[in-house]
C-alpha positions as CSV (number, residue, x, y, z in Angstrom):
1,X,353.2,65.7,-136.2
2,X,351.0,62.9,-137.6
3,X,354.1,61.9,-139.9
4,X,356.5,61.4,-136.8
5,X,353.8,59.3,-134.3
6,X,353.6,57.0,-137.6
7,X,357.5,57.2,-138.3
8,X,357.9,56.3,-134.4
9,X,355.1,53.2,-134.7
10,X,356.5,51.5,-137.6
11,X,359.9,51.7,-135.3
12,X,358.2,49.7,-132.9
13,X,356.4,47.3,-134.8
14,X,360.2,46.8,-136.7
15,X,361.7,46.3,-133.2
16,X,358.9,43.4,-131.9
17,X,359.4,42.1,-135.1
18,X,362.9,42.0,-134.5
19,X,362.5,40.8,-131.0
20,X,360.3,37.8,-131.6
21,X,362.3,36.5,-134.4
22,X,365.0,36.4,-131.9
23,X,363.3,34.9,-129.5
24,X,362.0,32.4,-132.2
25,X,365.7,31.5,-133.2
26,X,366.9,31.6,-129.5
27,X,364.0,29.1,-129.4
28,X,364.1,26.7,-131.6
29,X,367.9,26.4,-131.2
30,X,368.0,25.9,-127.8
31,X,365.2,23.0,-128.2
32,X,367.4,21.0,-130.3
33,X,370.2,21.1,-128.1
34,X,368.0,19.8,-125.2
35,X,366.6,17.2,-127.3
36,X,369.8,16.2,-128.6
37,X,371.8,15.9,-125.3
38,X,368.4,14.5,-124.2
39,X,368.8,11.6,-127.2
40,X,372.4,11.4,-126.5
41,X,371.7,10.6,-122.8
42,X,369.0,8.1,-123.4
43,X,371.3,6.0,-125.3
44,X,373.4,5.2,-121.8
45,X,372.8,1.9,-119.9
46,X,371.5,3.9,-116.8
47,X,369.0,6.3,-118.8
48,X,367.6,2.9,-119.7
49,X,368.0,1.6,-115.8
50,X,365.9,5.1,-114.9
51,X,363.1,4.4,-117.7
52,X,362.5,0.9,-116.6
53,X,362.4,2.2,-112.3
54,X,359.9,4.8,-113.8
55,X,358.2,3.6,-115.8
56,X,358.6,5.6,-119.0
57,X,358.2,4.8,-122.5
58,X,360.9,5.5,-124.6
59,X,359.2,6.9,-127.9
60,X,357.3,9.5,-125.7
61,X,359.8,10.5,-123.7
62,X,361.9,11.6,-126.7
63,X,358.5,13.6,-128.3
64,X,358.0,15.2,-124.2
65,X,361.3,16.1,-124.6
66,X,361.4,18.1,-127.4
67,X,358.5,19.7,-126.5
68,X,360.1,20.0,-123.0
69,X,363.5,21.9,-124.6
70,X,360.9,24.2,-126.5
71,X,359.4,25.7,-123.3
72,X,362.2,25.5,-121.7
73,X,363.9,27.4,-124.1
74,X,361.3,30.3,-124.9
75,X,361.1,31.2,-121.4
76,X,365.4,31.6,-121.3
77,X,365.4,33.1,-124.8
78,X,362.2,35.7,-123.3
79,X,364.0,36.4,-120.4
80,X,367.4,36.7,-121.8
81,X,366.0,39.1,-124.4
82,X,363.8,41.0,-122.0
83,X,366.2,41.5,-118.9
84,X,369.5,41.1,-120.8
85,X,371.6,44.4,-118.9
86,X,369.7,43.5,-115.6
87,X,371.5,40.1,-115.6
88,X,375.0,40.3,-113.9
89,X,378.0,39.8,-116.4
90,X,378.6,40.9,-119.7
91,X,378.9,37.1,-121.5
92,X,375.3,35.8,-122.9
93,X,376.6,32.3,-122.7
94,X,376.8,33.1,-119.0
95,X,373.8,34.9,-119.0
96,X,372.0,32.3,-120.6
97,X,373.7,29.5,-118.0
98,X,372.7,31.4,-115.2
99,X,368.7,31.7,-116.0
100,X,369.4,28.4,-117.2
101,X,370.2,27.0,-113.6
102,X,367.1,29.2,-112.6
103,X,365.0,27.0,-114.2
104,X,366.9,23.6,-113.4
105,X,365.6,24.5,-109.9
106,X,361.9,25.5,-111.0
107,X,362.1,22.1,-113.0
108,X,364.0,20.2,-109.7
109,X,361.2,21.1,-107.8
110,X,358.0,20.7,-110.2
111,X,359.3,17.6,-111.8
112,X,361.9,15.5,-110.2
113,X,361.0,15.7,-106.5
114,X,357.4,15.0,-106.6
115,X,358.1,11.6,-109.5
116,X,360.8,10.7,-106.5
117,X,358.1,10.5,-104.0
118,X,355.8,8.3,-105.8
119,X,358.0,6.2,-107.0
120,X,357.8,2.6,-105.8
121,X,361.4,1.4,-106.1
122,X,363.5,1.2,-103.0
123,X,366.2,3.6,-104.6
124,X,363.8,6.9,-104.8
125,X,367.3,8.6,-103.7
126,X,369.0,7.7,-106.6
127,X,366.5,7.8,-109.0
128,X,366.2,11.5,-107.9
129,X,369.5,12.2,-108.3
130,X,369.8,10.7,-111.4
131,X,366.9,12.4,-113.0
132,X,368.7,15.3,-111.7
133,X,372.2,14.8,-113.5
134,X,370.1,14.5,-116.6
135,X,368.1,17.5,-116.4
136,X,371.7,19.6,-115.6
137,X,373.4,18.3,-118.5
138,X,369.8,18.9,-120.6
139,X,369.3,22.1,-119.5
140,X,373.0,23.5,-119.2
141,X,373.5,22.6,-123.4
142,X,370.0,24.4,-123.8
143,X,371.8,27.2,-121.8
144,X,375.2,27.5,-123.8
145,X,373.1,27.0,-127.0
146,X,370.8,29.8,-126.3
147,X,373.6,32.0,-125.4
148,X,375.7,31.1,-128.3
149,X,373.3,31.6,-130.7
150,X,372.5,35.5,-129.1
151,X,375.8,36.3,-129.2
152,X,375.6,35.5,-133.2
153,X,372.7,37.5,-133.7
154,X,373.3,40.7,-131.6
155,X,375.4,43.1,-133.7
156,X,377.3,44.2,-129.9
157,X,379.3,40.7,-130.1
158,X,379.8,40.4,-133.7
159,X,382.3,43.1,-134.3
């Protein structure tokens, strides 16, 4: 009996390994996307428009936003893991989009929304909505990333 209950623990301690490795993978890849598309939108004429209006540094911003993409991408690589068959639809990439647009909205309204209030330009409307287009492109390669890559690692799509 003792052999079994030890047999059935090191299956669990396998899976979590499993799991978090996943998650760190799902992680780390869905990071650089959002940094990347982040980069790649910071390059644009009115990326630097919306700096100057808020006042943001530019070196920072790209270090926040990596660190930004990382957070944001543990919690949809957690979540995607942890409630995978709960989530309508049988594509991760769809999967990952949709708890991706979850958290555009979390991120809409703790983010964008209160830095369009105190701002002190005129044009707080289309500041907002700016910041807003940024963070959907942002997060929605973070989403397809994150889904990609699961679909890579899970054995259910790779046959």
């Amino acid at each position: 009996m003792n052999a079994i209950k030890k047999m059935e623990e090191e299956k669990k301690i396998i899976r979590l390994k499993e799991i978090w490795r996943k998650v760190l993978i799902l992680t780390i890849g869905g990071g650089v996307a959002f940094w990347v598309a982040n980069f790649a939108i910071s390059r644009t004429p009115i990326a630097a428009e919306y700096r100057a209006a808020l006042s943001i540094s530019y070196f920072p911003m790209l270090l926040e936003s990596l660190l930004g993409g990382l957070i944001i991408g543990f919690c949809i690589s957690y979540f995607l893991l942890r409630f995978f068959d709960k989530i309508p639809t049988k594509n991760p990439i769809i999967k990952s989009v949709i708890l991706s647009f979850i958290i555009l909205i979390i991120v809409t309204g703790l983010i964008e929304v209160p830095a369009s209030i105190l701002t002190t330009t005129n044009d707080a409307l289309r500041y907002f909505l700016i910041g807003v287009i940024f963070n959907v492109l942002r997060i929605l390669a973070l989403g397809i990333s994150i889904g990609y890559l699961y679909k890579r690692l899970d054995k259910r799509f790779n046959q």
